[in-house]
TORKOL-4160 file (C-alpha; in steps of 0.2 Angstrom, whole numbers, padded with zeros to 4 digits, m for minus):
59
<pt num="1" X="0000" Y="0000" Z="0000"/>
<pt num="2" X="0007" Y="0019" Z="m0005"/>
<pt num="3" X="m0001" Y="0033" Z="0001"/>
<pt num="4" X="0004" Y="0047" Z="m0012"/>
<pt num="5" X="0008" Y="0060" Z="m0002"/>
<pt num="6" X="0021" Y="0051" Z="0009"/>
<pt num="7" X="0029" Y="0044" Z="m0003"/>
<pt num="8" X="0042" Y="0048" Z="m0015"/>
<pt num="9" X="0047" Y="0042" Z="m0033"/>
<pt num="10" X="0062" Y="0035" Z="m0023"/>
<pt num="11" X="0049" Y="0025" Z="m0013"/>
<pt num="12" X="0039" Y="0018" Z="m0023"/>
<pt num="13" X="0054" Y="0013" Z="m0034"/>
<pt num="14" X="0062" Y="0002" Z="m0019"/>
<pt num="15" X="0045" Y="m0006" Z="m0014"/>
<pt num="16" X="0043" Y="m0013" Z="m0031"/>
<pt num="17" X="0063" Y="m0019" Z="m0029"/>
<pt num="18" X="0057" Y="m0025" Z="m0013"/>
<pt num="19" X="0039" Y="m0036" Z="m0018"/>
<pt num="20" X="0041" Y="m0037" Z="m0037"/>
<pt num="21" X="0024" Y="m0029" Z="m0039"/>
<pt num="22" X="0017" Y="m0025" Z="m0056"/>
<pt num="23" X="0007" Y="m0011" Z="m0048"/>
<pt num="24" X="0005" Y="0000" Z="m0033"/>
<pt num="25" X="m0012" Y="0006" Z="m0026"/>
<pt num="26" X="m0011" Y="0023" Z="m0020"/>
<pt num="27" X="m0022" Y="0027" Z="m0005"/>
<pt num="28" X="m0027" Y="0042" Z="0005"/>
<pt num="29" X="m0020" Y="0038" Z="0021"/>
<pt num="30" X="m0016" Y="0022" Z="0031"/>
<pt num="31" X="m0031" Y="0027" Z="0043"/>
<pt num="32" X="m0040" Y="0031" Z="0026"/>
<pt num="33" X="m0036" Y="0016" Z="0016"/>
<pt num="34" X="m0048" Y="0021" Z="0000"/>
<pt num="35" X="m0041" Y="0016" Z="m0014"/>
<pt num="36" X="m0037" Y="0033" Z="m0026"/>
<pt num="37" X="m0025" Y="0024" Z="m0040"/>
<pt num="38" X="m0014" Y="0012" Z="m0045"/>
<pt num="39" X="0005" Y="0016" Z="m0049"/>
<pt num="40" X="0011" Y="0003" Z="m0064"/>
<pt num="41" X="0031" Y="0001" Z="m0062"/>
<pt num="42" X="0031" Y="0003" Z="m0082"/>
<pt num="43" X="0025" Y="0021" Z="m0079"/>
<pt num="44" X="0035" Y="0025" Z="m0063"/>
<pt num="45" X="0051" Y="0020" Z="m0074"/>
<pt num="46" X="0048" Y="0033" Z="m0086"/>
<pt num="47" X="0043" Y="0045" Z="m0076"/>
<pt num="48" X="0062" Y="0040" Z="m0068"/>
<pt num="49" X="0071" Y="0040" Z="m0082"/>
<pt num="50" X="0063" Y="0058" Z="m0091"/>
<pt num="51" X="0070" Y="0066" Z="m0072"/>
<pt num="52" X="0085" Y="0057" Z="m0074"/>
<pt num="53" X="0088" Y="0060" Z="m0091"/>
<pt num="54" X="0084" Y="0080" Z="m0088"/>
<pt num="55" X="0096" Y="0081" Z="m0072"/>
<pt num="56" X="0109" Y="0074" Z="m0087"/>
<pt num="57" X="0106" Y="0090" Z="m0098"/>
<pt num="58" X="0106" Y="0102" Z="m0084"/>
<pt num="59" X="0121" Y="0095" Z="m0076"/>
């Protein structure tokens, strides 16, 4: 379980390292668990790499 604002890109990275999801649901809170999204570990390494890649160009 990830609740989005508590959670970095960092994060979410190491719990799919940690559980080898395919997905992550996103919740409000832990005392809130409703579901608000799902996070895909396709879409949060893109969204890794296009950060990576522009730290690269601004370096």
């Amino acid at each position: 379980m990830w609740s989005g604002s508590r959670c970095s890109i960092g994060d979410a990275l190491q719990s799919f390292l940690e559980h080898q999801d395919e997905g992550l649901p996103v919740v409000r809170s832990k005392s809130d668990p409703k579901l608000l999204h799902t996070v895909y570990k396709t879409s949060l390494l893109d969204a890794y790499f296009c950060l990576d890649r522009a730290q690269e160009l601004h370096a």
